[in-house]
C-alpha positions as CSV (number, residue, x, y, z in Angstrom):
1,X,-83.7,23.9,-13.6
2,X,-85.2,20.3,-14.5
3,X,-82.6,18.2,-16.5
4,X,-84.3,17.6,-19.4
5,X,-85.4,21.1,-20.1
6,X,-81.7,22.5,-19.5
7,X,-80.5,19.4,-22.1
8,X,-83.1,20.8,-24.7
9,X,-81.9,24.5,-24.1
10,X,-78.4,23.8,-24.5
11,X,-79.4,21.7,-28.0
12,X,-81.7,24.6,-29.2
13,X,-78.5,26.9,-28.8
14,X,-76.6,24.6,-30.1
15,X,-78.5,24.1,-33.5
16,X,-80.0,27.7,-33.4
17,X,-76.0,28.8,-33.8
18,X,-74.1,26.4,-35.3
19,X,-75.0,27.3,-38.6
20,X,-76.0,31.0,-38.3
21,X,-72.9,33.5,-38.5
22,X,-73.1,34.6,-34.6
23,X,-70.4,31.7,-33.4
24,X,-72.2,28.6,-31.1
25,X,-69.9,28.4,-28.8
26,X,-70.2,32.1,-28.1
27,X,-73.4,31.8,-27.3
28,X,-73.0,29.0,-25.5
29,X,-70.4,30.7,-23.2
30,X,-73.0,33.6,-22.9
31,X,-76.2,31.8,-22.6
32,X,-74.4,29.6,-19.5
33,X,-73.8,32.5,-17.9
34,X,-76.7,34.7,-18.4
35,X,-79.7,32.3,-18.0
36,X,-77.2,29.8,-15.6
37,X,-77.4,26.9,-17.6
38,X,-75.2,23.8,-16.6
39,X,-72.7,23.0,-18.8
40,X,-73.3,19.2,-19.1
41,X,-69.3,17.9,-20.6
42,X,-67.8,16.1,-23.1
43,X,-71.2,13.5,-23.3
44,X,-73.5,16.4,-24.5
45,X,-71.4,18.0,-26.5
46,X,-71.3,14.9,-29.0
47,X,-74.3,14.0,-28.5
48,X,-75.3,17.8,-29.9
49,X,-72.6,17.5,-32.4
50,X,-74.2,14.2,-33.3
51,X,-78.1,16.2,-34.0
52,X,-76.4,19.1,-36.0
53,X,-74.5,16.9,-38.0
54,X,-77.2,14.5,-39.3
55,X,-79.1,18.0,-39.8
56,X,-76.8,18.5,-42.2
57,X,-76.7,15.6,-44.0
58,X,-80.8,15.6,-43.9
59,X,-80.8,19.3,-45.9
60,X,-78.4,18.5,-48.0
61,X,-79.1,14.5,-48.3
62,X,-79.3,15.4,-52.4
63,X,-75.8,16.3,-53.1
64,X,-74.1,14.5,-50.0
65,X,-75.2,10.6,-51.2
66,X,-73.9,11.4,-54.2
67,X,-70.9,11.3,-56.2
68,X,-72.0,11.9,-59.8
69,X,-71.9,15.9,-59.7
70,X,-69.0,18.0,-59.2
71,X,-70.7,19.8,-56.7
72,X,-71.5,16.3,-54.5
73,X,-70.0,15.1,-51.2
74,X,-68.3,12.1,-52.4
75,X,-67.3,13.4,-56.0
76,X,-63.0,12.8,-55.8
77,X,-62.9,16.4,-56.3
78,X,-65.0,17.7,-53.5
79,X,-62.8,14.8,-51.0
80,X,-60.0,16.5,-52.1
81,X,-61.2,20.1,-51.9
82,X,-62.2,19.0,-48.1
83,X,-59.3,17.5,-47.2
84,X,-57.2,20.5,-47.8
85,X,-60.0,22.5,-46.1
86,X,-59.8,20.7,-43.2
87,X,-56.0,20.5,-42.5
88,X,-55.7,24.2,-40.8
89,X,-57.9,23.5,-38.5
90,X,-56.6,20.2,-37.6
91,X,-52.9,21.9,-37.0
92,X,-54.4,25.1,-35.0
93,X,-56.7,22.7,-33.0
94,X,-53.9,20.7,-32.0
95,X,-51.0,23.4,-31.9
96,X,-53.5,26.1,-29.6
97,X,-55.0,25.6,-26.2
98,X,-58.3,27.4,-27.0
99,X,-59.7,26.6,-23.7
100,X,-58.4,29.2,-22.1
101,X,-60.3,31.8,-24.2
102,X,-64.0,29.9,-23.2
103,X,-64.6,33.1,-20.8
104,X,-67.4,35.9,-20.8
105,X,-65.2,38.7,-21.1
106,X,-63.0,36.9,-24.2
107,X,-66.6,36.5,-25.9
108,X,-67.9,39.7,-26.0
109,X,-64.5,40.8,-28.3
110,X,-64.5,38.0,-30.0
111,X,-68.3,38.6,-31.1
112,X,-67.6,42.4,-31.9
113,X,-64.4,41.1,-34.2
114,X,-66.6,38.9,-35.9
115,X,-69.2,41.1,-36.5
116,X,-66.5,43.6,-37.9
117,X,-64.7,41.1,-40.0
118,X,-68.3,40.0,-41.6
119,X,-69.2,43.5,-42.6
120,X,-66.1,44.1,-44.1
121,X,-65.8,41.1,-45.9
122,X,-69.5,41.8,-47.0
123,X,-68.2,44.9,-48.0
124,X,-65.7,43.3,-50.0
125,X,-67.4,40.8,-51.7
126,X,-66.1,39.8,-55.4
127,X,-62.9,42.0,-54.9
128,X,-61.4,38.6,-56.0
129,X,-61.6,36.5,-58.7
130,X,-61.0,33.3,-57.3
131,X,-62.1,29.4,-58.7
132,X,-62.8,26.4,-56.6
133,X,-59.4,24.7,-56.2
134,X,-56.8,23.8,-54.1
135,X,-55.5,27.2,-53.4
136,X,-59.0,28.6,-52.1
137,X,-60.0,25.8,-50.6
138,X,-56.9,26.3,-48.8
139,X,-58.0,29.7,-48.1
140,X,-61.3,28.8,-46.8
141,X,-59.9,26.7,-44.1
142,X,-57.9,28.9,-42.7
143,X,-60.7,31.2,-42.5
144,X,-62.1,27.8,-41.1
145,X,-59.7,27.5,-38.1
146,X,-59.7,30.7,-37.2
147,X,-63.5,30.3,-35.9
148,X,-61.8,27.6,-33.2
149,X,-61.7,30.8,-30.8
150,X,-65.3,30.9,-29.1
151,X,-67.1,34.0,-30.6
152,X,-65.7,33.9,-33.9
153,X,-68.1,32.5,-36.3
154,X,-67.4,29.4,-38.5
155,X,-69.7,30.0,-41.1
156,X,-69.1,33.9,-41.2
157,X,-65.9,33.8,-41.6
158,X,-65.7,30.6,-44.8
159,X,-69.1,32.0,-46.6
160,X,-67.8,35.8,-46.1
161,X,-64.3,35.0,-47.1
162,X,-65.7,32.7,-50.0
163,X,-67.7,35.8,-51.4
164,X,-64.8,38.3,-50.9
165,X,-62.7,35.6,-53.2
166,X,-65.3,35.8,-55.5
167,X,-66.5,32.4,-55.3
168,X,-70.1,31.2,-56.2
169,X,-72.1,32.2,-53.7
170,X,-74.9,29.3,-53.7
171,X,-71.9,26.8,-54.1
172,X,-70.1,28.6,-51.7
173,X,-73.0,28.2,-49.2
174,X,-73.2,24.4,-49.6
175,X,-69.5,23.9,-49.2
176,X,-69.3,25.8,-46.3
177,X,-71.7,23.3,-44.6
178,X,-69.9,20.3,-46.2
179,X,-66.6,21.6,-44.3
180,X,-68.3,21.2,-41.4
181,X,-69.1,18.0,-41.5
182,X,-64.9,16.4,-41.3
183,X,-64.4,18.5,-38.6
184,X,-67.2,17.8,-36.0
185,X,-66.4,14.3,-36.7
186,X,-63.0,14.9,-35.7
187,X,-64.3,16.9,-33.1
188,X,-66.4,14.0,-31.6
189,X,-63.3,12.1,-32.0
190,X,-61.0,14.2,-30.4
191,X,-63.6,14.7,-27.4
192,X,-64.3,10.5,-26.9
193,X,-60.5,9.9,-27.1
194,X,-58.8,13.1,-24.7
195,X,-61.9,14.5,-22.6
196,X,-61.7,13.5,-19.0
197,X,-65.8,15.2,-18.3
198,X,-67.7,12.1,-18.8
199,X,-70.7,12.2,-17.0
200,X,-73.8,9.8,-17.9
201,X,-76.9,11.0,-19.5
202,X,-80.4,9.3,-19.1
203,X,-81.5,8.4,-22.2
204,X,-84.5,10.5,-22.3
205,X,-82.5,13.9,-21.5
206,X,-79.8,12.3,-24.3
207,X,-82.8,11.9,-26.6
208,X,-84.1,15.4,-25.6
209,X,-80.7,16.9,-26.4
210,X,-80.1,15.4,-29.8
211,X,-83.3,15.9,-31.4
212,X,-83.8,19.1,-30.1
213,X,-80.4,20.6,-31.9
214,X,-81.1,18.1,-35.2
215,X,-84.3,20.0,-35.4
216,X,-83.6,23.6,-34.5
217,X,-80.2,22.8,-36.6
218,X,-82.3,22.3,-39.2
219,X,-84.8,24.9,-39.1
220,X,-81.8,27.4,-38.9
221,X,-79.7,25.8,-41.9
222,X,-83.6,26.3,-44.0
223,X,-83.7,29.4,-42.9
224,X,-80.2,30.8,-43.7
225,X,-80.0,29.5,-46.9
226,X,-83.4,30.9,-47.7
227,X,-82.1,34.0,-46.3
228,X,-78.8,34.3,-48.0
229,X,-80.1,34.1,-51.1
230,X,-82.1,37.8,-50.8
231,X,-80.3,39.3,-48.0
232,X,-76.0,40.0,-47.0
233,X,-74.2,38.7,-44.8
234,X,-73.7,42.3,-42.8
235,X,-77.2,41.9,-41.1
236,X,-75.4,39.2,-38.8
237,X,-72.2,41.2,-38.3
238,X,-74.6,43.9,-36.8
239,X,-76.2,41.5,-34.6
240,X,-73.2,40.1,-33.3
241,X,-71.8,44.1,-32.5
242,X,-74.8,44.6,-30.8
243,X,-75.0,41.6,-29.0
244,X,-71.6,42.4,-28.1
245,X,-72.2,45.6,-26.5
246,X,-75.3,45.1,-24.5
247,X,-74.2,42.1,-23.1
């Protein structure tokens, strides 16, 4: 497979999923295997870290250069909301070797847990009556962490957990994608200061890779938020059963 197209693959999966409730690193694990795509190391995967995070900060470019609304990035509140957010994951990340679990087999039961927990959550939603503080911000990132296992779903799990507390559900939304933003920086971190699989990029497969999961990133943030504002989370629980099974 030519370079270039492989790099632009691997970033459409990697924007496609981040943000959607199906777990990108799931489907990066099955989309390697399946269509025999190269996994290309440490380099690409912050340089497609790199295009889903300024996706985020272009769709939500409002509230994140902001500080005057409670609801904003850099209000004190929201830092510290975000800080407690991020800490579980921060102590899983560096208590658990999670590599081991990057296998086909692991992925197909992690995908039918997530789907599972996602409809019951969905199920569950408001059984709570929760307010955006400490203690379920807390919550959320454990939630959070628990998506470090390759088929689990980051944003399924915070935005389903957020509704079952009870929690705003268009707040709930934005924070989710605001939690994300600490940790793939600490991701990119982590991978530039202990990853060993450097391998140099061209820049035009390097440009290929990042704008092609900035923009499919994008599109699928646009589209999920659109969507979650008529529609349940459930839809993708089923998807990710049934993607589960026939794989």
């Amino acid at each position: 497979m030519n370079e270039l197209i492989n790099y632009i693959i691997l970033g459409m999966i990697q924007g496609l999923t981040e943000f959607f409730p199906v777990s990108s690193s799931g489907h990066l694990v099955l989309f390697q295997d399946f269509l025999k795509i190269k996994n290309e190391g440490a380099s690409a995967e912050i340089i497609a870290h790199f295009g889903t995070l300024f996706s985020i900060l272009l769709f939500y470019k409002a509230s994140f250069f902001s500080s005057k609304n409670e609801n904003d990035f850099f209000n004190p509140d929201t830092i510290k909301l975000l800080v407690i957010s991020t800490i579980p994951a921060i102590i899983f990340g560096l208590i658990f070797d999670f590599e081991q679990f990057f296998n086909y087999k692991f992925v197909q039961y992690s995908l039918l847990a997530n789907g599972a927990l996602i409809i019951l959550m969905s199920l569950l939603k408001n059984s709570f009556s929760f307010n955006f503080n400490l203690k379920s911000a807390l919550l959320l990132g454990v939630f959070q962490s628990i998506a470090i296992l390759p088929g689990i779903s980051r944003s399924g799990m915070v935005i389903s957990s957020a509704l079952m507390l009870g929690l705003n559900k268009e707040k709930s939304i934005q924070y989710c994608f605001f939690m994300v933003i600490p940790v793939i920086i600490l991701s990119i971190f982590y991978e530039l200061l202990f990853s060993s699989g450097f391998d140099a990029i061209n820049l035009l497969d390097g440009v290929g890779l990042f704008l092609s999961s900035f923009i499919f990133g994008y599109l699928s943030l646009y589209f999920l938020v659109a969507f979650l504002k008529k529609f349940d989370f459930w839809w993708f629980g089923l998807y990710c059963i049934i993607v589960s099974i026939i794989t």
